[in-house]
C-alpha positions as a printed NumPy array, in Angstrom:
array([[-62.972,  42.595,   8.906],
       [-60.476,  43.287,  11.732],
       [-63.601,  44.131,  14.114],
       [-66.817,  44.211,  14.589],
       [-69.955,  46.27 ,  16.555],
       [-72.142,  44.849,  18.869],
       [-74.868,  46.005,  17.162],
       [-73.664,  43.98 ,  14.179],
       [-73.511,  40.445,  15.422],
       [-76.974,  40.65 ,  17.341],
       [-77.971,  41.324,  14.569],
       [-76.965,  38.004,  13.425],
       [-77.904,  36.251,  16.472],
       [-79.547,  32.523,  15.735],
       [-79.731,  32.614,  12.68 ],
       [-80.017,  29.021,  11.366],
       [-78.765,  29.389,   7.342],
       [-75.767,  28.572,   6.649],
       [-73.409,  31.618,   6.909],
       [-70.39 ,  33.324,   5.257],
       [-67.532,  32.694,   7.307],
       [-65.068,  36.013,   7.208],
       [-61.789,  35.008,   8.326],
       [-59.479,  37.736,   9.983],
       [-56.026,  36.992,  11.151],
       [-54.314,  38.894,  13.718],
       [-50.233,  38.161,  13.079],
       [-48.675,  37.282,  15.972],
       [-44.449,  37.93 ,  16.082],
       [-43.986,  33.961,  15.958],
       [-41.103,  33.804,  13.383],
       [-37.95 ,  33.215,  12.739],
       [-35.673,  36.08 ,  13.599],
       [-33.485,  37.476,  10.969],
       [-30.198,  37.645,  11.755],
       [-27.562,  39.459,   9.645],
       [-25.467,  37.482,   6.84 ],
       [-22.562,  35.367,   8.246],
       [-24.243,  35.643,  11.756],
       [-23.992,  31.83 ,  13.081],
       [-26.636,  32.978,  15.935],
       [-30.209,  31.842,  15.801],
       [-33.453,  32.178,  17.414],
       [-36.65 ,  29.799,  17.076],
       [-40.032,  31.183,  17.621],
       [-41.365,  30.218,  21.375],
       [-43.785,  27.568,  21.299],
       [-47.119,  28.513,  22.802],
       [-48.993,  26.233,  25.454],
       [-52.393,  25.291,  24.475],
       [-53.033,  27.595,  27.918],
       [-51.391,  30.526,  25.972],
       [-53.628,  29.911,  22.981],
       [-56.642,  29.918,  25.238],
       [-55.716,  33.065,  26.885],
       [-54.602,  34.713,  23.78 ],
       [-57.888,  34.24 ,  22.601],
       [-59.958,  35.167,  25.674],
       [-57.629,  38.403,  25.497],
       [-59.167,  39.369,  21.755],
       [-62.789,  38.488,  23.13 ],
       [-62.558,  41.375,  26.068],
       [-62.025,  43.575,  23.374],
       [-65.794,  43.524,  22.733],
       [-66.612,  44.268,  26.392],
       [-67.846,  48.018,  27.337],
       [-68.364,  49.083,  30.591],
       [-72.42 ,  49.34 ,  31.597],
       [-72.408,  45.685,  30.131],
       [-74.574,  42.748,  31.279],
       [-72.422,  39.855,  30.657],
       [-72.79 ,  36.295,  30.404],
       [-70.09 ,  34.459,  32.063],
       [-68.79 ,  30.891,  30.518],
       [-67.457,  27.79 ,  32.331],
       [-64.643,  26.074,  31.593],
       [-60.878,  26.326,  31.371],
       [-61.156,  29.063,  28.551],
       [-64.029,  30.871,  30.14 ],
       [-61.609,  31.189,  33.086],
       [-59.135,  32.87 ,  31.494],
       [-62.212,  35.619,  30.393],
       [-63.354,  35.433,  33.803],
       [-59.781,  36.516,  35.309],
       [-59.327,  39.206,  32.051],
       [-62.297,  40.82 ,  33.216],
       [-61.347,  41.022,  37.077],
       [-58.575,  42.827,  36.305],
       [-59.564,  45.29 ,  34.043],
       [-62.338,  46.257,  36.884],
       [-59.51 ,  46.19 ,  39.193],
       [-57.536,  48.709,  37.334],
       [-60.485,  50.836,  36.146],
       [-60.502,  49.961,  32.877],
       [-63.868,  48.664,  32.662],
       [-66.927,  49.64 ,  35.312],
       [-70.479,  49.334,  35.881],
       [-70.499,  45.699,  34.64 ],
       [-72.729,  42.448,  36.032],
       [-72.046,  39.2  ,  35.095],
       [-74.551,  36.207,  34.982],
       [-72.239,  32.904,  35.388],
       [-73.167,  30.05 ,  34.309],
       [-71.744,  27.43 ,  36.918],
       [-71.628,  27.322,  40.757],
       [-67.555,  27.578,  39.875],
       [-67.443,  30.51 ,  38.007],
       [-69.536,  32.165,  40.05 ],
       [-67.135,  31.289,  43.273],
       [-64.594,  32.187,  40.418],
       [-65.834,  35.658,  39.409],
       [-67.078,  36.329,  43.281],
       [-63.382,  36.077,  44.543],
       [-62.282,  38.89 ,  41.241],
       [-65.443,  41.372,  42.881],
       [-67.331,  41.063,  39.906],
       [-70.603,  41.97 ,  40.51 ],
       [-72.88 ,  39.319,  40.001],
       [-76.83 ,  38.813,  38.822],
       [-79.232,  36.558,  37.682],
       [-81.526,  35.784,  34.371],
       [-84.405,  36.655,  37.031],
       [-82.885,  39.594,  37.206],
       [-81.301,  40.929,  33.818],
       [-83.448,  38.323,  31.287],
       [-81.727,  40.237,  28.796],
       [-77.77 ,  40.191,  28.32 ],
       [-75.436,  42.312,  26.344],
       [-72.705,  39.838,  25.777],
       [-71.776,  36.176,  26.619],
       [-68.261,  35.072,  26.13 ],
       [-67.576,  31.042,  26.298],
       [-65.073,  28.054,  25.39 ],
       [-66.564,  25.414,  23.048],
       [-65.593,  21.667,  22.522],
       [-65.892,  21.496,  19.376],
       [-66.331,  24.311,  16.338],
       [-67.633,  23.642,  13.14 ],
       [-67.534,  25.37 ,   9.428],
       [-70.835,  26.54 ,   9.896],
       [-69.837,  27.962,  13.532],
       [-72.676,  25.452,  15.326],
       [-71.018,  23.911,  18.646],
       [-70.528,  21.057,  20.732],
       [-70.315,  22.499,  24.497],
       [-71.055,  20.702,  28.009],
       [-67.841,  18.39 ,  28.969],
       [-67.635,  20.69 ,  31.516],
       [-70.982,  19.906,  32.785],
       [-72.42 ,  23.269,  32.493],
       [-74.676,  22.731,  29.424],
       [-77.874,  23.455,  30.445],
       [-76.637,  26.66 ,  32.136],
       [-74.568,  27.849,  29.57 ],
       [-77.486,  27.728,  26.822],
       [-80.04 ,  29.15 ,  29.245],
       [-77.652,  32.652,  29.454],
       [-76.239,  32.378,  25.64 ],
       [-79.608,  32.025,  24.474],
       [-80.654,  35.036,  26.415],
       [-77.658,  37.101,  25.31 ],
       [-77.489,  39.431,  22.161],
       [-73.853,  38.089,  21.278],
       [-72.751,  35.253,  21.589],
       [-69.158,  35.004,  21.425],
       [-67.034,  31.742,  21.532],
       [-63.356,  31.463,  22.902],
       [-61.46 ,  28.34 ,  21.919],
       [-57.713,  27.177,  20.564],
       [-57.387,  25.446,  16.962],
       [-57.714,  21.561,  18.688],
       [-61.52 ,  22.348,  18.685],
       [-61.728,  22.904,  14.621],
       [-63.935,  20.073,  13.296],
       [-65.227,  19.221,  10.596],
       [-69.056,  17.698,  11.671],
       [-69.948,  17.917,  15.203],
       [-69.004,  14.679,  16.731],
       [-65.797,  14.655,  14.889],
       [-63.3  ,  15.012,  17.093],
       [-64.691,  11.657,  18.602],
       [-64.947,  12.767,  22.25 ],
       [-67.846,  13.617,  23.888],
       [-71.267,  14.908,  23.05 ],
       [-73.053,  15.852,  26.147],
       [-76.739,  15.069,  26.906],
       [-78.093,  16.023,  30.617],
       [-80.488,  13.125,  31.693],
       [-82.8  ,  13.328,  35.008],
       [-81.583,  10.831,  37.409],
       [-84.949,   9.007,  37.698],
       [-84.402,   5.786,  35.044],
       [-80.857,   7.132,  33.441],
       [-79.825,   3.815,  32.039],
       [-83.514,   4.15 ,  29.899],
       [-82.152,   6.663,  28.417],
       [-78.853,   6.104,  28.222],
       [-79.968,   2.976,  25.649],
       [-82.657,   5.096,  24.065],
       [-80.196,   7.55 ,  23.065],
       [-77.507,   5.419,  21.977],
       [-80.129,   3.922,  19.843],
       [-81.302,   6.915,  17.861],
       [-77.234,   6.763,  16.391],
       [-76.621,   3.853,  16.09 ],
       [-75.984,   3.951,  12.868],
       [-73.082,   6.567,  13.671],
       [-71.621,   4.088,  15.685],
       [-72.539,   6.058,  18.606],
       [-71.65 ,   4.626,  22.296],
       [-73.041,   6.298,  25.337],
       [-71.708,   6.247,  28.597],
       [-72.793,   7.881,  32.562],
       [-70.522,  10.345,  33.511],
       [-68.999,   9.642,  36.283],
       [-67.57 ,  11.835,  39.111],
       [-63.9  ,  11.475,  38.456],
       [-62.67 ,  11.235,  42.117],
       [-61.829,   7.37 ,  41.61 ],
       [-65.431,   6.22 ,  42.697],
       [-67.985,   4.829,  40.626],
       [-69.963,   7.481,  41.689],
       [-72.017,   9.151,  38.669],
       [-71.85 ,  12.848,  38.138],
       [-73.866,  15.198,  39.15 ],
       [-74.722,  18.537,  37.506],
       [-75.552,  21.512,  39.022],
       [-79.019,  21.16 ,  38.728],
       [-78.863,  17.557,  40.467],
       [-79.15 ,  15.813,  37.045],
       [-76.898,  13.325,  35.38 ],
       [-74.914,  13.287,  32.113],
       [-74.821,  10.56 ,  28.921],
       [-71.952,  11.007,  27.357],
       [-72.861,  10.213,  23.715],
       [-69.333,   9.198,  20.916],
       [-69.507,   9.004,  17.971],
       [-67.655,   7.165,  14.949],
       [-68.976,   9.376,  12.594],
       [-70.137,  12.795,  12.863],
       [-73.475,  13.97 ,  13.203],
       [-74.942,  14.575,   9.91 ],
       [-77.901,  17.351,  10.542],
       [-77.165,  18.606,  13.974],
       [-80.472,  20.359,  13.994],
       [-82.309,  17.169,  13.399],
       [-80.393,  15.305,  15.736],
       [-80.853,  18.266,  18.884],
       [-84.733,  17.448,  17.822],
       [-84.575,  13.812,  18.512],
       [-83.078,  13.887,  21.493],
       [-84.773,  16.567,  23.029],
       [-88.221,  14.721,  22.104],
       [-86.889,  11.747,  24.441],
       [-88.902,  12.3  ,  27.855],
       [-86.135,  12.485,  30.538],
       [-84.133,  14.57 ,  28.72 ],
       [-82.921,  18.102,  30.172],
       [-80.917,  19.555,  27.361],
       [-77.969,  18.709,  25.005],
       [-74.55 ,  19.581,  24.19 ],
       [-75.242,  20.38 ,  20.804],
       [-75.642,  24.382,  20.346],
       [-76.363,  25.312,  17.237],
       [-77.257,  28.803,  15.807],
       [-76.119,  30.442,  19.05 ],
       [-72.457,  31.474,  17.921],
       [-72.368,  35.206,  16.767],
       [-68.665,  34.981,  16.02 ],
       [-65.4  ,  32.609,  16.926],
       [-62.295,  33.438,  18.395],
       [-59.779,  30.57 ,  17.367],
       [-56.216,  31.046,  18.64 ],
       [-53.077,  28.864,  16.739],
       [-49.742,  29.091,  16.106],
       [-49.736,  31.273,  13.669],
       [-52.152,  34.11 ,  14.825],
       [-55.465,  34.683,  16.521],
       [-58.566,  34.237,  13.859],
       [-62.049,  35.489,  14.186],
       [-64.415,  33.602,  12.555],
       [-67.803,  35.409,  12.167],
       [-71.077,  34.794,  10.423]])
């Protein structure tokens, strides 16, 4: 299908069998040009940034934006690109009436400086759209999300919103959550990390799973610290995650635990942009 309503993926919101994926490719003039015979001139296609594949994707996800919407606004550098996308169409008067909900203190300073208007799940509990990057995608279109550091955030407004969806470039194609061996996200209180920092390494260890503090990145070995003043275990693995909904249980039973990166159910449909076209995945 080359689009699809609203109406038609909340329809399909959470659902937790596993679902048809209908591929549709949108061309994009990336070949060769054809020159006349005896011609000795040439042209190769330009090669895209992994930046241009983001935005080319963020681009197709707008689409599905109507003014009046309640929107939930992702974080990351994809989200960003959405973010900016939607500034200008309200700039130009393409779009009106919309509110987004943002998910992180930065796209919220983000979507402030654009004049987006802005709200709250206290609010508008109930949201038309949310649009967001992903880590990692999977065949069944379940998610890793959170190296950003927004993961409790992000699945408070996506679970709240009617669609759900997800922006991303063809490096995030897996084939188990987990696969792409970088990392899963779980958000820890600060009171006794390192407790659970073992606890949870120990319920994979027989994925070879190694879990590490995030730390703050400015050179320090400060840890890092979320939004909501919690930390982050990074959890890699050797092997992906078998039954992600099994897994999502186990570590959500651990005491201590605010939420994981794993999100699965959520995605309504997936935007993947490659070299060869844009392709929306959908359930």
């Amino acid at each position: 299908m080359a689009s699809l309503s609203l109406h038609h993926l909340s329809s399909l919101h959470h659902t937790s069998t596993t679902p048809l994926i209908l591929r549709t490719t949108t061309a994009l003039n990336l070949r060769t040009t054809t020159y006349k015979p005896f011609s000795i001139k040439s042209q190769s296609a330009p090669v895209l940034s992994q930046d241009d594949l983001k935005k080319l994707a963020a681009d197709k996800a707008v689409e599905s934006v109507k003014s009046g919407m309640v929107l939930g606004l992702g974080t990351g550098s994809t989200a960003a690109f959405v973010v900016d996308k939607l500034g200008q169409l309200l700039s130009t008067g393409e779009l009106s009436n919309i509110i987004g909900i943002p998910t992180s203190k930065r796209t919220q300073e983000q979507a402030a400086s654009l004049n987006i208007p802005l709200t709250t799940l206290d609010s508008h509990p109930h949201i038309d759209l949310a649009i967001d990057g992903a880590d990692e995608v999977d065949p069944n279109l379940d998610l890793v999300k959170g190296r950003g550091g927004a993961l409790l955030r992000e699945k408070m407004v996506e679970a709240a919103s009617s669609a759900f969806i997800v922006v991303a470039d063809d490096s995030k194609l897996v084939s188990g959550l987990g696969g792409s061996g970088l990392a899963m996200p779980v958000e820890v209180v600060q009171f006794c990390w390192k407790y659970n920092l073992v606890r949870l390494q120990g319920l994979f260890k027989d994925l070879g799973c190694d879990a590490k503090l995030r730390l703050a990145g400015d050179g320090s070995e400060k840890p890092y610290v979320t939004d909501n003043g919690n930390y982050i275990v990074d959890l890699y693995f050797k092997t992906p995650i078998k039954d992600g909904f099994a897994a999502g249980k186990e570590i959500s039973a651990l005491e201590g635990v605010v939420e994981h990166g794993l999100f699965l159910g959520m995605a309504t449909s997936v935007i993947i942009a490659g070299k060869t076209g844009v392709e929306v995945m959908t359930k």
